[in-house]
PDB file of the backbone (N, CA, C, O) and the ligand in Angstrom, with CONECT records:
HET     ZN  A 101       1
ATOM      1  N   UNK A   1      13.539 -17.750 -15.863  1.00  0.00           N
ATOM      2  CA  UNK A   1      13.001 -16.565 -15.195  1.00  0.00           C
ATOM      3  C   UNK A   1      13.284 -16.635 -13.700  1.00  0.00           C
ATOM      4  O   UNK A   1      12.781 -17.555 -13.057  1.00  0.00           O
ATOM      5  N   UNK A   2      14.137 -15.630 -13.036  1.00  0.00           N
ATOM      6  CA  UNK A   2      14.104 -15.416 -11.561  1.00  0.00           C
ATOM      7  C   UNK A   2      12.486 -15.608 -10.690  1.00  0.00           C
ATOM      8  O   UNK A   2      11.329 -15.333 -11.010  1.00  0.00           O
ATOM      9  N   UNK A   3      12.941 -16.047  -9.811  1.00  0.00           N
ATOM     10  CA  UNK A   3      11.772 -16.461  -8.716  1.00  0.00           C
ATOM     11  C   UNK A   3      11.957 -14.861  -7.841  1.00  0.00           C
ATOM     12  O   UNK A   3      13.077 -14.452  -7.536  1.00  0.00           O
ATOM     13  N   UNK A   4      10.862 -14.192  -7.562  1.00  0.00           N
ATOM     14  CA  UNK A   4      10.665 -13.498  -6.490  1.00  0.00           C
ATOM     15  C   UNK A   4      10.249 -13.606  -5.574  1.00  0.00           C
ATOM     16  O   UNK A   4       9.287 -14.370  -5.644  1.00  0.00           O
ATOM     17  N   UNK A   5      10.513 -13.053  -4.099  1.00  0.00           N
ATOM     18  CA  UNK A   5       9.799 -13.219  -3.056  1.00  0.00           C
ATOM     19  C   UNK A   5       9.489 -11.798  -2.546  1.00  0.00           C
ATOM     20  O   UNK A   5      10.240 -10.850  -2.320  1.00  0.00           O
ATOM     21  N   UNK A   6       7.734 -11.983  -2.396  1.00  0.00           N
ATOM     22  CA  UNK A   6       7.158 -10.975  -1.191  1.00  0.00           C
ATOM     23  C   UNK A   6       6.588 -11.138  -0.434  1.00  0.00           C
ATOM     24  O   UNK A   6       5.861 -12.128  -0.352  1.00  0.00           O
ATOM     25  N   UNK A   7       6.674 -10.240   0.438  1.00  0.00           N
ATOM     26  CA  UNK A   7       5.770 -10.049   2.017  1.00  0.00           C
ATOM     27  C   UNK A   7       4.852  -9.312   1.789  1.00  0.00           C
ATOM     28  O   UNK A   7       4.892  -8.266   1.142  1.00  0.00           O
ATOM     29  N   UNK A   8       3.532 -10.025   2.542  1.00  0.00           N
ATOM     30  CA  UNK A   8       2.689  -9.164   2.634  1.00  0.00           C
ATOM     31  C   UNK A   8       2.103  -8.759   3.307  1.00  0.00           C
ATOM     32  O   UNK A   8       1.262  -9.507   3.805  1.00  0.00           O
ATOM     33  N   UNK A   9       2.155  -7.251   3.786  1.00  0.00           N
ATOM     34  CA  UNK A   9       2.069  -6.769   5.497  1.00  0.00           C
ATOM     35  C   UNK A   9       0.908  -6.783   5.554  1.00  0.00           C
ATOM     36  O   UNK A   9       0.685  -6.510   6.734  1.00  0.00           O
ATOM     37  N   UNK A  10      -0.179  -6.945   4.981  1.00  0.00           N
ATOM     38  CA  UNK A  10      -1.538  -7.388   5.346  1.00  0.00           C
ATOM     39  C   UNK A  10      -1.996  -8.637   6.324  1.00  0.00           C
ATOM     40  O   UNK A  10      -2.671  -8.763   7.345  1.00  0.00           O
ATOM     41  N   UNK A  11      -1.382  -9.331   5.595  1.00  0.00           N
ATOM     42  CA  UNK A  11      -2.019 -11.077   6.224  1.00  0.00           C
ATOM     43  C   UNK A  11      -0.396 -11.634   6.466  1.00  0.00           C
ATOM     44  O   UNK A  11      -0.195 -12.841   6.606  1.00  0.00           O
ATOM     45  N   UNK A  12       0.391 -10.942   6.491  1.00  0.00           N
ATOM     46  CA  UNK A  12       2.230 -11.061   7.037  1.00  0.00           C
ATOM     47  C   UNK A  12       2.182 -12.887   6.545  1.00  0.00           C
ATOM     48  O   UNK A  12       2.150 -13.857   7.303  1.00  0.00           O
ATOM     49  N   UNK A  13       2.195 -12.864   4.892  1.00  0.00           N
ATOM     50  CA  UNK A  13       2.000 -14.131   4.255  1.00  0.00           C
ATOM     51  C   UNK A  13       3.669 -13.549   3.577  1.00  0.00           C
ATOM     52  O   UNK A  13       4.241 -12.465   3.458  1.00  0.00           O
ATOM     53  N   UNK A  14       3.927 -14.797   3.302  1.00  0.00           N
ATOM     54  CA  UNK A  14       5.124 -14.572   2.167  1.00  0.00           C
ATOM     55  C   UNK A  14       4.533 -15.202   0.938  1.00  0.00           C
ATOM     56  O   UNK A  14       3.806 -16.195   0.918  1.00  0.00           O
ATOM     57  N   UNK A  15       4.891 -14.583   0.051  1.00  0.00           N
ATOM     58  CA  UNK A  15       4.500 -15.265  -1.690  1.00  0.00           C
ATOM     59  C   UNK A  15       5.373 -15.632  -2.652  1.00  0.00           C
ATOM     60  O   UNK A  15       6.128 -14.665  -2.756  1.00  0.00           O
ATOM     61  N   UNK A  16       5.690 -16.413  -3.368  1.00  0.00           N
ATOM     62  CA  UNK A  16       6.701 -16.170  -4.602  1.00  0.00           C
ATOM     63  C   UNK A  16       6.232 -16.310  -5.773  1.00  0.00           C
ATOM     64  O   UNK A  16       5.429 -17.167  -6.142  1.00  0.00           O
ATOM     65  N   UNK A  17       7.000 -14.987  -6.752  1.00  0.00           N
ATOM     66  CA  UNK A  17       6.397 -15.057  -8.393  1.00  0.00           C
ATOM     67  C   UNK A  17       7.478 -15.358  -9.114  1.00  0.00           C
ATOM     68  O   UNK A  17       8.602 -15.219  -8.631  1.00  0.00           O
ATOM     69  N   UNK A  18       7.250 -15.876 -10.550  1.00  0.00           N
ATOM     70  CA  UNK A  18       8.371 -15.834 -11.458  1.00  0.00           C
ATOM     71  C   UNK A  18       8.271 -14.274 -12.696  1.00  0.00           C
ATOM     72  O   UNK A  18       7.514 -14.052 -13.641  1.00  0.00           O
ATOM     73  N   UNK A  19       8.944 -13.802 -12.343  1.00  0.00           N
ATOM     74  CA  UNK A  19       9.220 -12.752 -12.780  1.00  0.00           C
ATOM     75  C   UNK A  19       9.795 -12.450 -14.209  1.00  0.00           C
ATOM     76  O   UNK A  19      11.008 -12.456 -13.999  1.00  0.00           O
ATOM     77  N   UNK A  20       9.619 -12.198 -15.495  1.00  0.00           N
ATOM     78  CA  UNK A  20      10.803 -11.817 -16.286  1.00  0.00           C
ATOM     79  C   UNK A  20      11.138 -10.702 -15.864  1.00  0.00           C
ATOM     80  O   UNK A  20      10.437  -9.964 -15.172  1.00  0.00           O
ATOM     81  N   UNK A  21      12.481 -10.446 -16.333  1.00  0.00           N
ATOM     82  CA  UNK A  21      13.514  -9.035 -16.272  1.00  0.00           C
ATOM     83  C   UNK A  21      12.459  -7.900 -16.282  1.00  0.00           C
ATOM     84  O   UNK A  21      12.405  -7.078 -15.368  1.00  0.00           O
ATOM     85  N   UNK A  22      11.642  -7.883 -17.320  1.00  0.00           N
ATOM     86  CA  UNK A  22      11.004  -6.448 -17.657  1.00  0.00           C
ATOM     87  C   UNK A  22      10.016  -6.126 -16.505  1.00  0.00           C
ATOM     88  O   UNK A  22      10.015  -4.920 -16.258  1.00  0.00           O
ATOM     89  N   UNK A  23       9.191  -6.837 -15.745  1.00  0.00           N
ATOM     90  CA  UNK A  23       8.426  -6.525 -14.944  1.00  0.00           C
ATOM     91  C   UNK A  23       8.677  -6.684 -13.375  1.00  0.00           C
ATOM     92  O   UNK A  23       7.898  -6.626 -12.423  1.00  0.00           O
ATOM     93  N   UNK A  24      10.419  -6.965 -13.480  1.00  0.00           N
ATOM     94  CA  UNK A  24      10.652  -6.707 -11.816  1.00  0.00           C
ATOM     95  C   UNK A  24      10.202  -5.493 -10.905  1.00  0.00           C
ATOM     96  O   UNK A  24      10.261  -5.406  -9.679  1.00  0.00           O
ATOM     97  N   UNK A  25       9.815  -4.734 -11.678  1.00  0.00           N
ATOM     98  CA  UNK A  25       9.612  -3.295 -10.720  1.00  0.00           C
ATOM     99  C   UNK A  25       7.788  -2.774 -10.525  1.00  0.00           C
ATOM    100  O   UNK A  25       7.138  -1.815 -10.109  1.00  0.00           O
ATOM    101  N   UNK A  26       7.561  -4.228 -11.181  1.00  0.00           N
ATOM    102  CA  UNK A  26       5.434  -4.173 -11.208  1.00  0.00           C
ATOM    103  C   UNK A  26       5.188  -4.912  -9.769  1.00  0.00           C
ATOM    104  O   UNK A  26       5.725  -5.884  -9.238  1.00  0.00           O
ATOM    105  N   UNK A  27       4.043  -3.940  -9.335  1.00  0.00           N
ATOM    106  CA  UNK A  27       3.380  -4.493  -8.221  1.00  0.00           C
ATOM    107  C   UNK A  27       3.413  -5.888  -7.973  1.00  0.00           C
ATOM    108  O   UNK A  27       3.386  -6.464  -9.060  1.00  0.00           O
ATOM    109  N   UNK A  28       3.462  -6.724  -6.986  1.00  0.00           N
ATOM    110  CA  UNK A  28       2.919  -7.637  -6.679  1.00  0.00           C
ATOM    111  C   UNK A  28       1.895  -8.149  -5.617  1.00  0.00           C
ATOM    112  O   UNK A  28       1.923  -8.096  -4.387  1.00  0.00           O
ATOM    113  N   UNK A  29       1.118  -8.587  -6.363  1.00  0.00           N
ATOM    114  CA  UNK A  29      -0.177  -9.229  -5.243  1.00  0.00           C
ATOM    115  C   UNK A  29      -0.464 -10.042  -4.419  1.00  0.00           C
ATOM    116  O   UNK A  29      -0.813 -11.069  -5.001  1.00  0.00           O
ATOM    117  N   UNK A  30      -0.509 -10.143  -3.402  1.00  0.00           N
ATOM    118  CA  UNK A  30      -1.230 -11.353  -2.389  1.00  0.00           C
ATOM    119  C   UNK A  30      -1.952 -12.028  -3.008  1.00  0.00           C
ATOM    120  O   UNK A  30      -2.967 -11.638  -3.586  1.00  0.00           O
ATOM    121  N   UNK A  31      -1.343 -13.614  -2.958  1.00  0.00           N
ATOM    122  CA  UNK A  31      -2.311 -14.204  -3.392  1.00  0.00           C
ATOM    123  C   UNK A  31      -3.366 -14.536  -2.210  1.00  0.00           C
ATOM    124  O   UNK A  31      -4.362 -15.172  -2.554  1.00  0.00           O
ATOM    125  N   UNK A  32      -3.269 -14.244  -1.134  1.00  0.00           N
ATOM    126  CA  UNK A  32      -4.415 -14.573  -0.109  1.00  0.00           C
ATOM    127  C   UNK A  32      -5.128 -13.594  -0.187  1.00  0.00           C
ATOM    128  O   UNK A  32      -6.198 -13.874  -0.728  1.00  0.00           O
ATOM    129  N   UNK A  33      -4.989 -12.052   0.249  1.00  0.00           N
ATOM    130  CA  UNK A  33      -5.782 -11.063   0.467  1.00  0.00           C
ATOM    131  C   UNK A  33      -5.913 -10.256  -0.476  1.00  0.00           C
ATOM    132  O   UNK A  33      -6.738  -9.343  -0.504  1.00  0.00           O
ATOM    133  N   UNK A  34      -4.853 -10.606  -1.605  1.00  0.00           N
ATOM    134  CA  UNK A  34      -4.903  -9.133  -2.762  1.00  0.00           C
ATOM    135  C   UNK A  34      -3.889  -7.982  -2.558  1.00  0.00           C
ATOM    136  O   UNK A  34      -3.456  -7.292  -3.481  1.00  0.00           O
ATOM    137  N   UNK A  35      -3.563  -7.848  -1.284  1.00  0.00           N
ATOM    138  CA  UNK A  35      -2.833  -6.554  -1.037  1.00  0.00           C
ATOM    139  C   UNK A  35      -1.735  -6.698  -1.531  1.00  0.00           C
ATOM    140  O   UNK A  35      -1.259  -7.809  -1.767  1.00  0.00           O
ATOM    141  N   UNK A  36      -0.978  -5.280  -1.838  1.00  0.00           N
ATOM    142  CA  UNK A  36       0.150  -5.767  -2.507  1.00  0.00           C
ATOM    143  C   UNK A  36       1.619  -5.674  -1.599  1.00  0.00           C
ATOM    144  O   UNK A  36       1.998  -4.837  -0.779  1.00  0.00           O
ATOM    145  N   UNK A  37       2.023  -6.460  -1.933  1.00  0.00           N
ATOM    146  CA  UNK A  37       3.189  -6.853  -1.379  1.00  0.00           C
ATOM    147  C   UNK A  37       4.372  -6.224  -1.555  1.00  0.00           C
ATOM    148  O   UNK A  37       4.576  -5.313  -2.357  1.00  0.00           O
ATOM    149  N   UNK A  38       5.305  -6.798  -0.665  1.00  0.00           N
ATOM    150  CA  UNK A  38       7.052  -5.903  -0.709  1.00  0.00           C
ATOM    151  C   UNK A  38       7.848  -6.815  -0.847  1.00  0.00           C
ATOM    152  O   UNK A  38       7.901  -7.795  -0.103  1.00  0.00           O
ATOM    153  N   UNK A  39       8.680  -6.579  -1.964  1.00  0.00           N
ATOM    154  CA  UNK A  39       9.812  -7.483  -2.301  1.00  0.00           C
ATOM    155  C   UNK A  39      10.346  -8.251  -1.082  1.00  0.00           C
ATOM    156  O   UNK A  39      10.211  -7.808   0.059  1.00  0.00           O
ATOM    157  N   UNK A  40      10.826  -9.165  -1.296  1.00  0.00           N
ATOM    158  CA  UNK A  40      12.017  -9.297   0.071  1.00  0.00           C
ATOM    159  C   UNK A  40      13.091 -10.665  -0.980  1.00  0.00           C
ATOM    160  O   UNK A  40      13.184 -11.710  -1.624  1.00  0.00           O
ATOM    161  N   UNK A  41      13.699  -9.351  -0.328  1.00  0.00           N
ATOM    162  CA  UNK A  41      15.442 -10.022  -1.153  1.00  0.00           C
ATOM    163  C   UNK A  41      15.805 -11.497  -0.392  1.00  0.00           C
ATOM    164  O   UNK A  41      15.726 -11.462   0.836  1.00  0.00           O
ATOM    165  N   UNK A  42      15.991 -12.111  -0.685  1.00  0.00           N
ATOM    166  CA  UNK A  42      16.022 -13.569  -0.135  1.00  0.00           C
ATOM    167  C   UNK A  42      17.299 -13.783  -0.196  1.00  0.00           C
ATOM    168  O   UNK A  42      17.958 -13.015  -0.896  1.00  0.00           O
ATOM    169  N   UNK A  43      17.934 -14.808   0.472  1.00  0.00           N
ATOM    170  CA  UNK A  43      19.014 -15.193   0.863  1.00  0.00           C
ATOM    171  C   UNK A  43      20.080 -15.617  -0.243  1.00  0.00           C
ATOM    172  O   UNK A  43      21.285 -15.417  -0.093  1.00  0.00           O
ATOM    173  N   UNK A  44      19.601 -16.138  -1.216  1.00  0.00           N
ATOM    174  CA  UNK A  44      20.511 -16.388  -2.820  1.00  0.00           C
ATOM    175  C   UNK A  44      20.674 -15.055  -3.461  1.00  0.00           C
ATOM    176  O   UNK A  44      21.520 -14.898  -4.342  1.00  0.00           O
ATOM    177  N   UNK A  45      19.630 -13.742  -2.915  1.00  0.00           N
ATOM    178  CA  UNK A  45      20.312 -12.603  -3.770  1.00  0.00           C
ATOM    179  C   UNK A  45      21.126 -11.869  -2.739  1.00  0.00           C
ATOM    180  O   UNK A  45      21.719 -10.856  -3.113  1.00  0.00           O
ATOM    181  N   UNK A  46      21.254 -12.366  -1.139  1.00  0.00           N
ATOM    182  CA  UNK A  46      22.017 -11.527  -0.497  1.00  0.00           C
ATOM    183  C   UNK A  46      23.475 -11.980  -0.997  1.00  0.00           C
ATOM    184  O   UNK A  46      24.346 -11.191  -0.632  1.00  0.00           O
ATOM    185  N   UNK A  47      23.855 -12.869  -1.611  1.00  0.00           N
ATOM    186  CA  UNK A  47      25.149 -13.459  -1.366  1.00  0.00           C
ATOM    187  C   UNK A  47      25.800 -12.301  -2.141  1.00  0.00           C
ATOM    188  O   UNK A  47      25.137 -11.783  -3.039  1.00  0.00           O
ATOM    189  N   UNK A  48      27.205 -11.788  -1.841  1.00  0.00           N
ATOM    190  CA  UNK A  48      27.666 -10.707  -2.221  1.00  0.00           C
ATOM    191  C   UNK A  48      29.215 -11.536  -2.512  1.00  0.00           C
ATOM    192  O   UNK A  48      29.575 -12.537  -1.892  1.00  0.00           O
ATOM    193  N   UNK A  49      30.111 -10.756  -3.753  1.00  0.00           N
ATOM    194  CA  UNK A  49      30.818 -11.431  -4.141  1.00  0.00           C
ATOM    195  C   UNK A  49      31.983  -9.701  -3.469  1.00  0.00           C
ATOM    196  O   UNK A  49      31.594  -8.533  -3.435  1.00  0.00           O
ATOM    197  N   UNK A  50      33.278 -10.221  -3.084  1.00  0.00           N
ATOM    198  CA  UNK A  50      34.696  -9.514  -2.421  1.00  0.00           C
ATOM    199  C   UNK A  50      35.244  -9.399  -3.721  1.00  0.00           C
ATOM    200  O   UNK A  50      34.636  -9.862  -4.686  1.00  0.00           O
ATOM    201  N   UNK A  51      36.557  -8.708  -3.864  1.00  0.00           N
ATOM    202  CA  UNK A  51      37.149  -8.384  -4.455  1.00  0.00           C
ATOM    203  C   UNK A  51      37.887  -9.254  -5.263  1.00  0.00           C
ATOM    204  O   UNK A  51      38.341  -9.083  -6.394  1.00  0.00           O
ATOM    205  N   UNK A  52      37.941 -10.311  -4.430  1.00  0.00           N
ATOM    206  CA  UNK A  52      38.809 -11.568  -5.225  1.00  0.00           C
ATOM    207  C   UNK A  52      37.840 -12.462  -5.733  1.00  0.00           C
ATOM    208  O   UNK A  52      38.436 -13.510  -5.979  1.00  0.00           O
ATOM    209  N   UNK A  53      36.701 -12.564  -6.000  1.00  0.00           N
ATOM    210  CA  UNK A  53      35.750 -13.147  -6.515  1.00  0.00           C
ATOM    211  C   UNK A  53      35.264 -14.074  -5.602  1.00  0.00           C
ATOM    212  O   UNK A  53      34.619 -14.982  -6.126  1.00  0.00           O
ATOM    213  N   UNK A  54      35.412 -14.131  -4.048  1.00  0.00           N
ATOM    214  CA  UNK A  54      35.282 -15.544  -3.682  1.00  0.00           C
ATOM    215  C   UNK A  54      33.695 -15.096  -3.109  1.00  0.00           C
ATOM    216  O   UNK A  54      33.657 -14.117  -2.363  1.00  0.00           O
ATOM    217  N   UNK A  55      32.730 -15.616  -3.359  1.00  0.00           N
ATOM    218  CA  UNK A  55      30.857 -15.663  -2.858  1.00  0.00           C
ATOM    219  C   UNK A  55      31.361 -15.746  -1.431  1.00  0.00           C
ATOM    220  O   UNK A  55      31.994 -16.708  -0.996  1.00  0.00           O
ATOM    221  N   UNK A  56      30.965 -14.436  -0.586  1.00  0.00           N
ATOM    222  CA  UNK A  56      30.886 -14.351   0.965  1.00  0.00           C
ATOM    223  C   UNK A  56      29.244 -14.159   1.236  1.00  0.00           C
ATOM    224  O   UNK A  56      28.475 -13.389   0.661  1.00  0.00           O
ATOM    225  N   UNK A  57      28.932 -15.235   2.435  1.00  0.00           N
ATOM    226  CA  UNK A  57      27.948 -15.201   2.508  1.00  0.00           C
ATOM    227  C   UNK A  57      27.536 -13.867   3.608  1.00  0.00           C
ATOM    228  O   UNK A  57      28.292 -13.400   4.460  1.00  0.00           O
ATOM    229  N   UNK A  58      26.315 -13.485   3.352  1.00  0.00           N
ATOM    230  CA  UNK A  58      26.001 -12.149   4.591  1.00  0.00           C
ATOM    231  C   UNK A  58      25.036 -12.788   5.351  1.00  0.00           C
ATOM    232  O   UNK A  58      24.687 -12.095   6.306  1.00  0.00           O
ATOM    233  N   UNK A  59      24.476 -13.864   5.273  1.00  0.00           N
ATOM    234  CA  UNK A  59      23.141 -14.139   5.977  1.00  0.00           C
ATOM    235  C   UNK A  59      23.262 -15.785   6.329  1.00  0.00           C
ATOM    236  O   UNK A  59      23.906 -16.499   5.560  1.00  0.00           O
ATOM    237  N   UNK A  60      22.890 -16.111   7.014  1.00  0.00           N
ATOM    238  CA  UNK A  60      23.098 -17.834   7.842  1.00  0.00           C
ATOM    239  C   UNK A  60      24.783 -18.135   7.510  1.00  0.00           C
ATOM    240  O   UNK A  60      25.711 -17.344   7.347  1.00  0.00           O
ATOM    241  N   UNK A  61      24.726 -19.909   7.483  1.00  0.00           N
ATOM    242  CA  UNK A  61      26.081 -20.250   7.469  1.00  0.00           C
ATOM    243  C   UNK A  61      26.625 -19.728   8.662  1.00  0.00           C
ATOM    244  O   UNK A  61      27.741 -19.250   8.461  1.00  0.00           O
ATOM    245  N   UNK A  62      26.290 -19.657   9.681  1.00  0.00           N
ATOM    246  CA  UNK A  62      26.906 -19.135  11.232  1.00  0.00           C
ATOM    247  C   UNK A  62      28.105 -20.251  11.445  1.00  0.00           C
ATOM    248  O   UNK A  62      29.143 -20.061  12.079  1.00  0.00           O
ATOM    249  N   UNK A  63      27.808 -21.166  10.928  1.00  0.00           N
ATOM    250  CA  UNK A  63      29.196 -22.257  11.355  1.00  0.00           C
ATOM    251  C   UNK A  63      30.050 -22.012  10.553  1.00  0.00           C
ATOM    252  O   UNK A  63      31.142 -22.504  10.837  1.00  0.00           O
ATOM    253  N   UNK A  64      30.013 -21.555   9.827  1.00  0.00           N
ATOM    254  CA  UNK A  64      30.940 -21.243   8.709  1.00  0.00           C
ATOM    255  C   UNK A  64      31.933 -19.911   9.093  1.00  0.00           C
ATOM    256  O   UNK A  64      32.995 -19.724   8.500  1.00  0.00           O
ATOM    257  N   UNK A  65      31.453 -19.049  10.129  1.00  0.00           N
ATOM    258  CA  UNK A  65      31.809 -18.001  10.260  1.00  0.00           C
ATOM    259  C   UNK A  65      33.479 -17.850  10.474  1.00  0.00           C
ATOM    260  O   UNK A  65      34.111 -16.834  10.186  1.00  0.00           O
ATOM    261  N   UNK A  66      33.973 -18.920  10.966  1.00  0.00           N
ATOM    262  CA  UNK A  66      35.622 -19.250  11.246  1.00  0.00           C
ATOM    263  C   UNK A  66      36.233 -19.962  10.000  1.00  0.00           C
ATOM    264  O   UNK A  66      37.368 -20.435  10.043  1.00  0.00           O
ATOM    265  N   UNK A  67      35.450 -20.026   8.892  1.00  0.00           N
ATOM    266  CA  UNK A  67      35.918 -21.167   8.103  1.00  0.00           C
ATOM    267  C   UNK A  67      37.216 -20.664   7.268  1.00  0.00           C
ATOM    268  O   UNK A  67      37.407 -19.593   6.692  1.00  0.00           O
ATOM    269  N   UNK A  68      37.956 -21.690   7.388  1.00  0.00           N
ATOM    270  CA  UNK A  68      39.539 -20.772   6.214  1.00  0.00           C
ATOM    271  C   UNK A  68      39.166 -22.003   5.027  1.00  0.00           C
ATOM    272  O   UNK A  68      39.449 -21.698   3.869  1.00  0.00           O
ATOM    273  N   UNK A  69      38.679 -23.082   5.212  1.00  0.00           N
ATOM    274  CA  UNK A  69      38.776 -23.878   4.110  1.00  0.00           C
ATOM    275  C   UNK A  69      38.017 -23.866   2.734  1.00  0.00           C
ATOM    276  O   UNK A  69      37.091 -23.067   2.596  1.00  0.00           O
ATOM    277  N   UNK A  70      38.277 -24.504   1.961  1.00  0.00           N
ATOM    278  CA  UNK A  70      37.305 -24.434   0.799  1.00  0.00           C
ATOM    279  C   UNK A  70      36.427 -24.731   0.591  1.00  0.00           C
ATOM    280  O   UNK A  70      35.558 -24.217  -0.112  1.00  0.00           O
ATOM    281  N   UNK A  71      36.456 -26.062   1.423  1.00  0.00           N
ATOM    282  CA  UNK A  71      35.367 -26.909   1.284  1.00  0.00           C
ATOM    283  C   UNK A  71      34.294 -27.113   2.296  1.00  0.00           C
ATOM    284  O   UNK A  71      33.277 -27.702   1.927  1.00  0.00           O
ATOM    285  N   UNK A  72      34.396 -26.687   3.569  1.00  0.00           N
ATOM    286  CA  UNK A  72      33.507 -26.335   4.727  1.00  0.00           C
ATOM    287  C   UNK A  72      33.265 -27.710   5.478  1.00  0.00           C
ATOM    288  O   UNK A  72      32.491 -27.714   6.436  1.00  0.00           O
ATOM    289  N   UNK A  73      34.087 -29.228   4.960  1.00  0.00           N
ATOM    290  CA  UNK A  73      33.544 -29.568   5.147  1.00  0.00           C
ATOM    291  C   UNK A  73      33.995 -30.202   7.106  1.00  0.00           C
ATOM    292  O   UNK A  73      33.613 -31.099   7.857  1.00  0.00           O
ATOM    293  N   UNK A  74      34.977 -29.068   7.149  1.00  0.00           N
ATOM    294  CA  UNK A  74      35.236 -29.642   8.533  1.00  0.00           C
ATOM    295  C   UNK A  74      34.376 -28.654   9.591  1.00  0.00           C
ATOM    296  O   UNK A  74      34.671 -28.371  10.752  1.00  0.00           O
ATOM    297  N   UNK A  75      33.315 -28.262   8.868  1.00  0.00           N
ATOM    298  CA  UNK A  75      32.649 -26.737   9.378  1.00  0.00           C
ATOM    299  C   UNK A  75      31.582 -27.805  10.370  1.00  0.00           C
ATOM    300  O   UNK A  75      30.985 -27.132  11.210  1.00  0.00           O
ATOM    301  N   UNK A  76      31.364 -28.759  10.409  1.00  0.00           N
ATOM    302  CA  UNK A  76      30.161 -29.396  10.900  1.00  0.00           C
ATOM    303  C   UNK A  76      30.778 -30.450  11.819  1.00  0.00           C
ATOM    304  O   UNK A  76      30.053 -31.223  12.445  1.00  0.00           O
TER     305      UNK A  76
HETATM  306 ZN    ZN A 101      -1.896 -10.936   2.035  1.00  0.00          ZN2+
END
C-alpha cells in the first residue's frame, strides 16, 4: 500500500497514511487536531519520467543539475 503525505493547515503538522488505491481520494485527518488535511505530493511522486524513459528529477538533487553521467557518482 502507498504511503501518503498531508499537511495540515491547522496546526501546519505534516502526517503520513497508508492508503489503498480505493480510498486515495477520502479525507484525511490530523492526527494532532482532527482537522483535515491536504495531500502533499512528496518528492518520490514528483519524479517524472522524459520521453526516453530516463527518471528526471524535478525537486532536490541540485548537484546533480550538470550531471551527464549515469552514475552521479562524480556529482559530489
Ligand atoms: Zn492538525
Amino acid at each position: 500500500m502507498p504511503i501518503y503525505e498531508y499537511f495540515c493547515p491547522n496546526c501546519k503538522s505534516r502526517f503520513e497514511l497508508l492508503r489503498s488505491m480505493g480510498s486515495i481520494n477520502e479525507d484525511a485527518f490530523c492526527p494532532v487536531c482532527n482537522a483535515r488535511g491536504e495531500k502533499v505530493f512528496s518528492a518520490f511522486t514528483s519524479f517524472s519520467k522524459d520521453s526516453e524513459g530516463i527518471s528526471t528529477s524535478v525537486g532536490g538533487f541540485d548537484k546533480c543539475a550538470g550531471c551527464t553521467t549515469a552514475s552521479c557518482s562524480s556529482c559530489f
